[in-house]
BAPA-133101 format. One record per residue (C-alpha): x, y, z; residue number from 1. Coordinates in steps of 0.25 Angstrom, whole numbers, plus 2048, in hexadecimal, padded with zeros to 3 digits. Each point is the difference from the previous one (the first is absolute). Layout:
! BAPA-133101
ATOM    px    py    pz   seq
ATOM     X     Y     Z   NUM
...
! end
This chain:
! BAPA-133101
ATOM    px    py    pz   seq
ATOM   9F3   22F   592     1
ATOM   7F7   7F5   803     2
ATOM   7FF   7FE   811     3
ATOM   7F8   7F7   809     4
ATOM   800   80B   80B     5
ATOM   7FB   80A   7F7     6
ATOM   7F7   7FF   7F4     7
ATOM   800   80E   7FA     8
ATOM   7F5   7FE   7F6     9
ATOM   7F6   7FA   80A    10
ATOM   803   80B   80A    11
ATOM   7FF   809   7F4    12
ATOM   7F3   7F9   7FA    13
ATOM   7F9   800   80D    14
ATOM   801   80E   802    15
ATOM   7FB   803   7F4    16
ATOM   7F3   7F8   803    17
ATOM   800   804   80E    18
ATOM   7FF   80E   7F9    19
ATOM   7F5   7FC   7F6    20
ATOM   7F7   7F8   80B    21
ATOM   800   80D   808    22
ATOM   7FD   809   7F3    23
ATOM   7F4   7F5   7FD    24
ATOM   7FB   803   80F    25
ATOM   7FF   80E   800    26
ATOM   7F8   800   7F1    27
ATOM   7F6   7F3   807    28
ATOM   7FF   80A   80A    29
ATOM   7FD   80D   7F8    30
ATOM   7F7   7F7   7F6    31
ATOM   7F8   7F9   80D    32
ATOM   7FE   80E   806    33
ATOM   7FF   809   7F5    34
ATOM   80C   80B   806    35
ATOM   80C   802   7FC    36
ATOM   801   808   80E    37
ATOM   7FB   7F7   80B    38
ATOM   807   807   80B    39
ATOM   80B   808   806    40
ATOM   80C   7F6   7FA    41
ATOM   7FC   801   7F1    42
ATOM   800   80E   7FF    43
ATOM   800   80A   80C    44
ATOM   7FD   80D   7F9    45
ATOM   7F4   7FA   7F8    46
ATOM   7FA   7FA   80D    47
ATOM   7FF   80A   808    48
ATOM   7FB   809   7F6    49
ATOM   7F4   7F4   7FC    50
ATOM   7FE   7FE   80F    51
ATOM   7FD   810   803    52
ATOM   7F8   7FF   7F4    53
ATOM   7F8   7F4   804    54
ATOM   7FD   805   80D    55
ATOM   7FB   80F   7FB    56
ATOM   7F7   7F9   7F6    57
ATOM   7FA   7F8   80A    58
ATOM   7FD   80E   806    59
ATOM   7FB   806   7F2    60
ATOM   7F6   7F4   800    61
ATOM   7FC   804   80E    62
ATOM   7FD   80D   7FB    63
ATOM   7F9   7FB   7F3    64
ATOM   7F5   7FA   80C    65
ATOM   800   80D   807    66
ATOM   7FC   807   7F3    67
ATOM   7F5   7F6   7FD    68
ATOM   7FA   802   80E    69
ATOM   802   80E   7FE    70
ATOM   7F9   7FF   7F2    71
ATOM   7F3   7F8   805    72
ATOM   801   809   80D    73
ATOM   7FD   80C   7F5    74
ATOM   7F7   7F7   7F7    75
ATOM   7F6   7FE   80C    76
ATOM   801   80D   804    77
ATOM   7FE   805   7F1    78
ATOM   7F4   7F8   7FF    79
ATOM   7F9   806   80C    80
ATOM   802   80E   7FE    81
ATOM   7FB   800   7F2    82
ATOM   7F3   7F8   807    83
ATOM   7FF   80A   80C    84
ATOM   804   80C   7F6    85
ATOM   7F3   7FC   7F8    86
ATOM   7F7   7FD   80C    87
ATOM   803   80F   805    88
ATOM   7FD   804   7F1    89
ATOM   7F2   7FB   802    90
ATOM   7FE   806   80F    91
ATOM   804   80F   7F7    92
ATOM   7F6   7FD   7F7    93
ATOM   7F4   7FC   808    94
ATOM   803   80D   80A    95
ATOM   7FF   807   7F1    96
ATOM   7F3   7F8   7FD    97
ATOM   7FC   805   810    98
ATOM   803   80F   7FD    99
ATOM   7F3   800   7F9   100
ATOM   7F3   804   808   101
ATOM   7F6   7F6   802   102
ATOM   807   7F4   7FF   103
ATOM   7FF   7F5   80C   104
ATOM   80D   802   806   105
ATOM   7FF   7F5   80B   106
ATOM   7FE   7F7   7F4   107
ATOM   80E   805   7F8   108
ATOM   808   7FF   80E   109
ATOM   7FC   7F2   802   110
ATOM   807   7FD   7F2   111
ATOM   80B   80A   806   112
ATOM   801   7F8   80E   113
ATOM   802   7F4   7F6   114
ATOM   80B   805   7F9   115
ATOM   807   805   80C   116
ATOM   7FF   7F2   805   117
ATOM   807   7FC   7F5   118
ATOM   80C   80B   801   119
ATOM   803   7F9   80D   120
ATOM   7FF   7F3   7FC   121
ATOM   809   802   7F3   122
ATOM   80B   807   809   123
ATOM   800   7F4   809   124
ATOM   801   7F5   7F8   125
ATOM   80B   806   7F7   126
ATOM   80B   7F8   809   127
ATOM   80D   7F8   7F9   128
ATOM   808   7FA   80A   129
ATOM   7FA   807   80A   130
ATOM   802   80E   7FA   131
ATOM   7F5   809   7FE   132
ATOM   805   80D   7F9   133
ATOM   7F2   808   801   134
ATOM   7FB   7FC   810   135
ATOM   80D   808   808   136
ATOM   804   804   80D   137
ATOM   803   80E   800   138
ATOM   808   7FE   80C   139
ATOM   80A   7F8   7FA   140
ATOM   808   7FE   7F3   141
ATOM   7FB   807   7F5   142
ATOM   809   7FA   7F6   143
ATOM   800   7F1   7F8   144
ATOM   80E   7FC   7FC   145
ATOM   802   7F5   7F5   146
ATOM   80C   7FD   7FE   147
ATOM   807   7FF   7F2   148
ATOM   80D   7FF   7FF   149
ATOM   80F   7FB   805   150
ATOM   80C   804   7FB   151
ATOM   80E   7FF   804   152
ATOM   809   80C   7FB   153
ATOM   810   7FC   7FC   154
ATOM   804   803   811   155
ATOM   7F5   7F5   803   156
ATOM   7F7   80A   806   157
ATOM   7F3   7F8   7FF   158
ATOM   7F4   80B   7FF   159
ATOM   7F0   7FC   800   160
ATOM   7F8   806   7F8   161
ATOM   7F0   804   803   162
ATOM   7F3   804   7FA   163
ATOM   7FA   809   809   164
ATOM   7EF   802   800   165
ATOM   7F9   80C   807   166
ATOM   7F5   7F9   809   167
ATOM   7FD   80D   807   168
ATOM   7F4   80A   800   169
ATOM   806   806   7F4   170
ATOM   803   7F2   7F8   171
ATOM   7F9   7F3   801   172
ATOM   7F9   801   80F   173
ATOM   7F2   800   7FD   174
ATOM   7FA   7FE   80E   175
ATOM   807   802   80D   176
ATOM   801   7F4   80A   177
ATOM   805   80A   80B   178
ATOM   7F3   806   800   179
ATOM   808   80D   7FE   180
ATOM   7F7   802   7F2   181
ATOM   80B   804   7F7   182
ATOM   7FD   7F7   7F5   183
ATOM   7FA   804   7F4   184
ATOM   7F4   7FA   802   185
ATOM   7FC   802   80F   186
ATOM   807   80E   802   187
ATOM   7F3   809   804   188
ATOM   7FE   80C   7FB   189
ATOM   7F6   80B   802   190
ATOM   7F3   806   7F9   191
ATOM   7FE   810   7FE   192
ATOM   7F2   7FD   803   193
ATOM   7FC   7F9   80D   194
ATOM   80D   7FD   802   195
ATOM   7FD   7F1   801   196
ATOM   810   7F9   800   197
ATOM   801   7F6   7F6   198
ATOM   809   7F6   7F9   199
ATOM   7FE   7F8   7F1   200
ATOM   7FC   7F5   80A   201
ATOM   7F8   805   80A   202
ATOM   7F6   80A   7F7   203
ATOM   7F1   7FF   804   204
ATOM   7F7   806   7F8   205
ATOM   7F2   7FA   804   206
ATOM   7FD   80B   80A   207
ATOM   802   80A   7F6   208
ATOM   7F4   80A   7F9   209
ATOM   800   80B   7F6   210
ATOM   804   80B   809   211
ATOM   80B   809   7F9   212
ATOM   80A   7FC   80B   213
ATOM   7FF   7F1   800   214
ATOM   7FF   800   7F0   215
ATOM   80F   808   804   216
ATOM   803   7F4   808   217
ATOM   7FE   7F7   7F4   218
ATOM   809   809   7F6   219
ATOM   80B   801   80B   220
ATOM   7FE   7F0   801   221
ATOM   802   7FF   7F2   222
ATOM   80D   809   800   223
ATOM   805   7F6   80C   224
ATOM   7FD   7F5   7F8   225
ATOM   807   806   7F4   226
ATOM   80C   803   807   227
ATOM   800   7F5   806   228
ATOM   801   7F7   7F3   229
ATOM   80B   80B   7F8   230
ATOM   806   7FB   80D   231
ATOM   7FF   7F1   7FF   232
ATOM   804   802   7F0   233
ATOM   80D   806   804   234
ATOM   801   7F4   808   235
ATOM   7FF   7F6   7F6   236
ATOM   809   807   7F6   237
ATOM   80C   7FD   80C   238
ATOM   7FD   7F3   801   239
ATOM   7FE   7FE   7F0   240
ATOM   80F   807   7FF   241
ATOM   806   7F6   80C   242
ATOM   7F9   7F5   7F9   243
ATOM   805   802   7F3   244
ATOM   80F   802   807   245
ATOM   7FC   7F4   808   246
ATOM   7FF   7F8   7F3   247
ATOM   80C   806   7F9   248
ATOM   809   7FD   80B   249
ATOM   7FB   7F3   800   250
ATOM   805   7FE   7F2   251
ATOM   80D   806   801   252
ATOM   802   7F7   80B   253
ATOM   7FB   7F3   7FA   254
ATOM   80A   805   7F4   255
ATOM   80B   802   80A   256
ATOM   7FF   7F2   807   257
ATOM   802   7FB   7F1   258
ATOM   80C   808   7FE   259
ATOM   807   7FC   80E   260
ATOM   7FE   7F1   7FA   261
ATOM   805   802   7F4   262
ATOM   80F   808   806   263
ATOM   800   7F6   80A   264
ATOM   800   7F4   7F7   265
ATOM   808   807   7F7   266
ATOM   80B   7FF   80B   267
ATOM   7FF   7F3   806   268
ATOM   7F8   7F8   7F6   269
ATOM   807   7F5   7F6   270
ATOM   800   801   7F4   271
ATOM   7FB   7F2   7FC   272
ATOM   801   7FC   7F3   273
ATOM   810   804   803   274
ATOM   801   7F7   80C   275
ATOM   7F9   7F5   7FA   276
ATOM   80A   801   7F4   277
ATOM   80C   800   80B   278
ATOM   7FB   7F4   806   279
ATOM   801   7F8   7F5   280
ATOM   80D   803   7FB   281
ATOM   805   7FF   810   282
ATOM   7F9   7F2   7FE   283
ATOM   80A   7FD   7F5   284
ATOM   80C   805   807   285
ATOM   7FC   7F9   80B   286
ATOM   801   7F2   7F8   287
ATOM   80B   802   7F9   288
ATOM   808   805   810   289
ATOM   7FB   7F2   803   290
ATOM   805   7FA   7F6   291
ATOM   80C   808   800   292
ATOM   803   7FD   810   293
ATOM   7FF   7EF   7FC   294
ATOM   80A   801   7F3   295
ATOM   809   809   80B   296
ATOM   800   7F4   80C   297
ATOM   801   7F5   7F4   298
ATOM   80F   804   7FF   299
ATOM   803   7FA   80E   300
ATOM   7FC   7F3   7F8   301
ATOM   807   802   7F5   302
ATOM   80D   800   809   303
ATOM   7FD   7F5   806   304
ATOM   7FE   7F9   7F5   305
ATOM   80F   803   7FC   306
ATOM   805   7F9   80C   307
ATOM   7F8   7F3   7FE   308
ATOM   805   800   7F3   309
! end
């Protein structure tokens, strides 16, 4: 039935192209953006799970910087315990050199002061961020955390994860700034022979002669010194094994961030040589609805036509 009132096939026809012009937006819109999951509307399940995952890979990349903070932290510290472990080397083997009678002592202390000089200076200086792992106040934390980790288990429990370094008088402390004396380095110790108290960076020799109990004093000094540097190698092999787990977390993390990236754009990312493809047949459907709609509102002319006629 053909009516004036009511065209059936234009209604019809514009329908169909309303439906194809909103179809063509949301592909411009997933081409222009990259997503096929721009927000809530589009697919809630996928967008909420994307949005988590965005915002605990933003705290993975935190963590990734914590590491490598954590990693130069242990790589200054590294460096100036192998420096300060082979200036105390030198100090055990000018006291063995001074063991020998007749030698000029005062003139083998003055290379000893120097290299004590040293010790201090090398456990000062090795400062990242403001971090110094081998000058330490006995008084307070004897601990370095670094963390190393965030995950979120399947009730959304988030838990942090941390590296932890002994800094203490039995790990990395070398001198004490407490002035306590439990670092390895200024913890005294006492002769059997004149009982002279000593540490590695306060030995004097220069007053010392032949008689049997200061050439004691020396061997005693020389034990010291050796004990001191077992200690200081003990030392590095912690910080060599939180170094090397340092680094290996940092690549597992840098691997992860990647991983996160990848799921997430798995889920929300369009697929574009598909959307591109539904565009341009949605292009073609779109003409021929245009052309479709005007044959449709052509058939009011037709009957007017009838009448003139």
């Amino acid at each position: 039935m053909s009516s004036l009132n009511t065209n059936v096939a234009a209604m019809t026809a514009l329908q169909t192209l309303n439906q194809t012009n909103k179809e063509m937006l949301v592909t411009q819109n997933r081409i222009s953006t990259g997503l096929r999951v721009k927000d809530a509307s589009d697919n809630a399940a996928y967008w909420s799970i994307a949005t988590t995952m965005r915002s605990d890979n933003m705290s993975v990349s935190t963590v990734q910087d914590a590491l490598g903070l954590g990693a130069a932290t242990a790589d200054v510290t590294v460096t100036a315990m192998n420096n300060a472990i082979d200036a105390v080397s030198k100090i055990k083997a000018k006291l063995v050199a001074a063991r020998a009678p007749g030698l000029d002592r005062a003139k083998i202390q003055s290379e000893i002061a120097a290299l004590q000089t040293e010790l201090r200076s090398t456990a000062e200086s090795a400062v990242f961020s403001g971090e110094n792992w081998l000058n330490v106040d006995s008084t307070g934390p004897l601990t370095k955390t670094v963390v190393s980790s965030f995950s979120r288990d399947s009730t959304g429990a988030i838990t942090i994860g941390t590296i932890e370094v002994d800094v203490g008088p039995t790990g990395t402390m070398l001198f004490d700034t407490s002035g306590n004396n439990q670092g390895v380095l200024d913890f005294e110790r006492t002769t059997t022979g004149n009982g002279t108290t000593y540490s590695v960076t306060t030995i004097d020799i220069s007053a010392l002669t032949d008689a049997a109990l200061d050439l004691q004093d020396i061997e005693d000094m020389i034990q010291g010194v050796d004990d001191a540097l077992g200690a200081m190698t003990d030392a590095a092999t912690v910080l060599g094994a939180a170094k090397s787990r340092i680094n290996l977390q940092k690549d597992f993390v840098s691997k992860l961030i990647q991983s996160i990236d990848t799921g997430i754009g798995q889920l929300v990312d369009a697929e574009m040589n598909e959307e591109s493809t539904r565009l341009q047949a949605l292009q073609v459907r779109q003409q021929l609805g245009v052309q479709a709609l005007g044959i449709a509102n052509q058939s009011a002319q037709q009957i007017l036509r009838l009448f003139q006629s």
